[in-house]
C-alpha positions as CSV (number, residue, x, y, z in Angstrom):
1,X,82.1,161.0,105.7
2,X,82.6,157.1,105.7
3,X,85.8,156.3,106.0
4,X,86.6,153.4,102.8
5,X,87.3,150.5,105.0
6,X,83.6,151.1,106.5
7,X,82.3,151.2,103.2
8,X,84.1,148.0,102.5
9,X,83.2,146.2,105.4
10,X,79.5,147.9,104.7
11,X,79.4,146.4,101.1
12,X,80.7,143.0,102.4
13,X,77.9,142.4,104.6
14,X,75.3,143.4,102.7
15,X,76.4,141.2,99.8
16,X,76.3,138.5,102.8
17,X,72.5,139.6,103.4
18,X,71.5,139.4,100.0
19,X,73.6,136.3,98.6
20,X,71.8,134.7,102.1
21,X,68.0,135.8,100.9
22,X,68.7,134.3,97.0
23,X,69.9,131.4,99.2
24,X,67.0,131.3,101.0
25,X,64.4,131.9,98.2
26,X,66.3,128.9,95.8
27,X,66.1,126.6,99.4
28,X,62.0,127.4,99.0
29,X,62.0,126.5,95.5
30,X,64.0,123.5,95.8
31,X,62.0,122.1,98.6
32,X,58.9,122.9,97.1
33,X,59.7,121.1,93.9
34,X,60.8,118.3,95.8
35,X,58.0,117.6,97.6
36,X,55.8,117.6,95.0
37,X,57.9,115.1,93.2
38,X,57.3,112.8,96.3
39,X,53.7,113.5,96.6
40,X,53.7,111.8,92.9
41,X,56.2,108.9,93.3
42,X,54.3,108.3,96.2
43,X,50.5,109.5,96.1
44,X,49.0,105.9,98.0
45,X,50.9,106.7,101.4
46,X,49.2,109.9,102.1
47,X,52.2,111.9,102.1
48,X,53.6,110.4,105.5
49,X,56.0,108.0,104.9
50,X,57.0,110.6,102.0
51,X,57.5,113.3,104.1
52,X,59.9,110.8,105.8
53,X,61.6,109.7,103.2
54,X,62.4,113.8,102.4
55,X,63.3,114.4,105.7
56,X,66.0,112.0,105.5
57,X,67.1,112.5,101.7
58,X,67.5,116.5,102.8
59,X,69.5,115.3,106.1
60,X,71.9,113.0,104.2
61,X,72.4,115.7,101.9
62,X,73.0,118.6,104.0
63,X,75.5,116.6,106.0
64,X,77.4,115.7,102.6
65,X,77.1,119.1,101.4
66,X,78.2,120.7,104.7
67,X,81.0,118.2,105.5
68,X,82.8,118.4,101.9
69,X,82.3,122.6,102.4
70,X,83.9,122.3,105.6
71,X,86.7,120.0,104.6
72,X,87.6,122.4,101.0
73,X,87.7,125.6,103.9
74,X,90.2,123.8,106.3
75,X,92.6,122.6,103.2
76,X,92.2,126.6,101.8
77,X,93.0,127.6,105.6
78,X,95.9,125.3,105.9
79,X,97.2,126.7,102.0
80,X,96.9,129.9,103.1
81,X,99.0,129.5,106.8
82,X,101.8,127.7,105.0
């Protein structure tokens, strides 16, 4: 028989797994309808200098999304220690 802090920590990381593949299936969606936006702002370039111009849009957002994440988990941390 499992013992309930298995079950807990069982529970936890498959609510990790799934919450990561939703993640991973709204990414796909998102990028898909991004790109096709691009493809018709910019349908003359032949999808180069759009694929570009995604690349960096996703960059600059990742890094702001990932920064402001990691700067609301170090002023939880420090709430929590004090």
């Amino acid at each position: 028989m499992m013992s309930n802090a298995l079950k807990l920590e069982l529970v936890e990381k498959m609510t990790t797994l799934v919450a990561a593949g939703f993640g991973l299936v709204a990414g796909l969606a998102w990028n898909q309808a991004i790109q096709d936006l691009f493809k018709l702002l910019f349908p003359e370039q032949g999808g180069l200098i759009a694929k570009f111009l995604y690349a960096i849009l996703i960059t600059v957002i990742v890094v702001l999304v990932t920064t402001k994440l990691s700067r609301m988990s170090n002023v939880l941390k420090e709430k929590l220690n004090t």
